[in-house]
C-alpha positions, 0 to 999 in steps of 0.5 A: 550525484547529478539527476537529468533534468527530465528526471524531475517530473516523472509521470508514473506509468499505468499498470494493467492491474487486471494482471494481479488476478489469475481466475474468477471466485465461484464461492461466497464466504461463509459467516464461520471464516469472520475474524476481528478486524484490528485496532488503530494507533494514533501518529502525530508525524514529525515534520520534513519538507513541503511540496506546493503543486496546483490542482487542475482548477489551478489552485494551489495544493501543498503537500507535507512529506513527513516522517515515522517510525511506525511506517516500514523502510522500503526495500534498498535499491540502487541508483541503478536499479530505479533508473532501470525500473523508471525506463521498464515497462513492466510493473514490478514489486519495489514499493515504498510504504507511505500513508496519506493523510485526509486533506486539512484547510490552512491560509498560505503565506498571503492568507489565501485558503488552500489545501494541505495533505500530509504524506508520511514515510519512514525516517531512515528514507527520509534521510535517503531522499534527502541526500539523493535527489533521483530518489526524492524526485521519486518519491515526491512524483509516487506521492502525487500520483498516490493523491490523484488516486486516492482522492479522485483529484488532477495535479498538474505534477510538472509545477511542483516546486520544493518550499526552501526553508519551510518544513511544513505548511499550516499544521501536521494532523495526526493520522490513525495506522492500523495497529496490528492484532491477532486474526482468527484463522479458521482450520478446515481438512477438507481439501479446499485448493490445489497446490499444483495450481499455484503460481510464483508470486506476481509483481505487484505495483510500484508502491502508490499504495498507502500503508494502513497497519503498525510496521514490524520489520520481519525476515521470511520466505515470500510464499508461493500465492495467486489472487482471484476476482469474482467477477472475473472482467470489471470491478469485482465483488470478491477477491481472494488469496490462496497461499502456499505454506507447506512448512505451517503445521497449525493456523495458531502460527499465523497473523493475519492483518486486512488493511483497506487495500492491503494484505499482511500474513506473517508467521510467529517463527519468521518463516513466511512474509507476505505483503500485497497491495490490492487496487480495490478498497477492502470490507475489512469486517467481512473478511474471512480465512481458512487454514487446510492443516492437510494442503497447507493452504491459506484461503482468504476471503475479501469482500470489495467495496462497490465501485463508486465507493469513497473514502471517508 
């Protein structure tokens, strides 16, 4: 397949994500709805390819794209389909799940220092962006773009070259992804949401996200969900999701995981699957949900990190 050379250094676009949030949240959560955040596995990934690029101090960055089984396969798509998504204007909802590791000091082959990130991604797209090279330029432009983002750092993305023959630089270092575990959902009557208000799910962001839990492929219906932010205009203190599942009798048939930017609600009986990516860091040991048994309305509750919050 032939790739058009201005295809090989993709700049992503910058969404609105003040768009994902509907209205502002009026309440704070109450110390009831707590539930127990999850633990987390330990993945050493298998090596793949490796990346050099040069920061905005023109020092050289190399990226490890990796791959494992605990990380989820992205939605299949076209050819076709990315060029039209890369040429829209209009954020959409095809993501591809990648976690990105802490950066690790090594020496290159000139022993210089220089700094390593691993990236890991799934092994059947692995093999995918090994084959096609619209969807590695893809994938290799999303990862970089993910760094900047996550790590307050400038690439310069056009000087990116693939290293021939070298799967990896320096060493790969274990990365810890959040195993999932049962969520205790609170079950409240009182009516606390409307159903009318509700609103199809939006399109989310193209996946710069990382993913932070155990993958478990499921096949489910997306339910009818919107999101508030409290405050409403700058960076909020809250978030919330208010979802619809009018076919959930009891809260026992939910599991419902909290990941530092991510939101996965899944049902025992595989009848709703909900992933949200947010644009904000989550408290995660401070969220709490409720269950109305009578509107069939999921309500969680996320408190956000401040502002100037920096992973550790």
């Amino acid at each position: 397949m032939s790739v058009d050379s201005s295809l090989l250094n993709i700049e992503s676009k910058e969404l609105d994500y003040e768009k994902l949030f509907l209205d502002s949240l009026q309440h704070e959560p109450e110390p009831s709805d707590l539930f127990k955040p999850a633990t987390f596995l330990q993945v050493t990934p298998k090596p793949g390819f490796c990346i050099k690029v040069k920061d905005e101090e023109d020092k050289k960055v190399f990226i490890n794209i990796c791959q494992a089984d605990n990380v989820p396969i992205p939605e299949e798509i076209s050819d076709e389909k990315l060029m039209e998504l890369l040429d829209s204007e209009v954020p959409t909802d095809y993501r591809i799940p990648m976690s990105l590791g802490e950066s690790h000091p090594e020496l290159d082959k000139s022993g210089q220092a220089c700094t390593v990130y691993d990236i890991v991604i799934n092994p059947k797209f692995f093999e995918k962006i090994q084959k096609n090279e619209l969807f590695r330029v893809f994938m290799i432009s999303i990862s970089m773009e993910g760094l900047e983002e996550k790590y307050k750092m400038k690439l310069k993305r056009k000087s990116w070259v693939m290293l021939k023959n070298k799967k990896f630089m320096g060493s790969i270092a274990p990365q810890n992804i959040r195993n999932k575990s049962k969520s205790l959902i609170c079950e409240v009557s009182d009516n606390v949401g409307s159903e009318s208000s509700l609103q199809p799910a939006a399109p989310s962001t193209p996946l710069i996200k990382e993913i932070s839990s155990h993958a478990v492929q499921h096949i489910g219906e997306k339910p009818l969900y919107k999101l508030l932010k409290d405050p409403a205009q700058g960076h909020p203190e809250f978030m919330v999701a208010e979802i619809n599942l009018p076919k959930i009798k009891i809260a026992t048939s939910l599991i419902l995981n909290i990941g530092e930017d991510r939101l996965l609600l899944e049902t025992r009986s595989d009848v709703y699957l909900l992933d949200i990516y947010f644009p904000y860091n989550i408290i995660q040991e401070n969220c709490g949900a409720q269950f109305n048994r009578k509107t069939k309305l999921l309500t969680v509750t996320m408190p956000v990190q401040p502002e100037n919050y920096v992973t550790t």
